[in-house]
N, C-alpha and C positions, 0 to 999 in steps of 0.2 A: 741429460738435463734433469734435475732434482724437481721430482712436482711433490713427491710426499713420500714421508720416511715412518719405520715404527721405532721409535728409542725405548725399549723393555716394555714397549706394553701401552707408552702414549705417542698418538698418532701426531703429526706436524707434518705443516705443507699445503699446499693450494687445496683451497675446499674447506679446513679444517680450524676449527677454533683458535684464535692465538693462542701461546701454552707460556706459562711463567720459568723460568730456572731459578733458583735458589741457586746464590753462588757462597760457597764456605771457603774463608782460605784459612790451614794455620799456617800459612808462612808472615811472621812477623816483618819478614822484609817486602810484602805483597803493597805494591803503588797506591791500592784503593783501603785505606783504614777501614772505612765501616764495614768491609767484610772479610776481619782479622777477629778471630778467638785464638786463646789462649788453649785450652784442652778439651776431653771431648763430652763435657759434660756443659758446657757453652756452645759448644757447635751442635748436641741434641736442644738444649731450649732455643736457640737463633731456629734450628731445622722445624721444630714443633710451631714454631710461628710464623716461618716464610709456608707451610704446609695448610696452616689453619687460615691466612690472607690469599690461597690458592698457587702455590706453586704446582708444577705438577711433575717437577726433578729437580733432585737437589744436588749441585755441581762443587764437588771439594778438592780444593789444589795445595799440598804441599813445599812448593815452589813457585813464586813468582816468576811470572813468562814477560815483566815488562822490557821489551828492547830496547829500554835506554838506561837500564840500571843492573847494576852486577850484582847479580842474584842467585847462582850458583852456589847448590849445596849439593852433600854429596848423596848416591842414591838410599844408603842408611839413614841419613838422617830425612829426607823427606819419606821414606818408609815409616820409620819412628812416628813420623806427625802425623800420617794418613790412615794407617791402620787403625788402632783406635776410634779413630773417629768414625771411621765405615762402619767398624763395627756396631755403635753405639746409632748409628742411622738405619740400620737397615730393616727395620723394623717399624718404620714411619709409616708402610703404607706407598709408597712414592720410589721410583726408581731414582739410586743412585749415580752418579757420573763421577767418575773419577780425571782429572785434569792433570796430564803425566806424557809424558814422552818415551819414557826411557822402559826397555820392556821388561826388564827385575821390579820397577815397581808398580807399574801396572800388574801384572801379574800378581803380585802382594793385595793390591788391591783387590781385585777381582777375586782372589781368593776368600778375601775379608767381607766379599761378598756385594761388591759393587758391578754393577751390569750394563755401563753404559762409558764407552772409554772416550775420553774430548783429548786427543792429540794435536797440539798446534801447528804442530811440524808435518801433520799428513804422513805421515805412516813412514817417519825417516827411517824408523826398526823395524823393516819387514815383518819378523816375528811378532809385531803386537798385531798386523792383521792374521798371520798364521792364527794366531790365540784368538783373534777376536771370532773367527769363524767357525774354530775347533768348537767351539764354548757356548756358542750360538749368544753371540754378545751384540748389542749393537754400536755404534759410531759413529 
């Protein structure tokens, strides 16, 4: 049973302060418009101000995960989108999350320097927990 977890560094879970996420998508094709930018110089000013209103992680998805719309790109081009943008986050102060399934781009990411992996699918790719544990990541 989950009472409390550490995600890079902020605590969550019974006992502990609600915590905010900052969600970033660049996927253009992402269900919820207000959290669509265009590059990664919009997704640092959105970060610097969901950070300054109290987020305490900021969650960036390359790919749309809505089930009811075809939104399927390939793992290049949500690398393309994600990278970047981590990179220009990572330095907020605030753990990053990266929202990814597939284990080449997580891996990309985390590279990029994101430390906080949001799989929808629960660990369909073995290998991103291999990664996430090698790496001492959280989940």
């Amino acid at each position: 049973m989950f009472l409390r977890a550490d995600l890079s560094g902020v605590r969550v879970g019974l006992g502990e302060p609600v915590k905010v996420i900052g969600v970033i998508n660049v996927s253009p094709e992402s269900f919820y418009r207000g959290s669509v930018v265009r590059d990664a110089e919009e997704a640092l000013a959105r970060a610097e101000r969901m950070v300054e209103e109290g987020a305490s992680i900021i969650d960036v998805g390359g790919m749309s995960t809505a089930p009811y719309l075809e939104t399927e790109v390939s793992g290049d081009e949500e690398m393309r989108r994600l990278v970047p943008v981590i990179r220009r986050l990572v330095d907020l102060g605030v753990p990053i999350s990266v929202d990814a399934h597939r284990y080449g781009v997580v891996l990309a990411a985390v590279e990029a320097g994101a430390t906080v992996v949001n799989d929808v699918t629960c660990l369909s790719d073995e290998r991103i927990a291999e990664l996430v544990a090698s790496r001492d990541l959280s989940l």
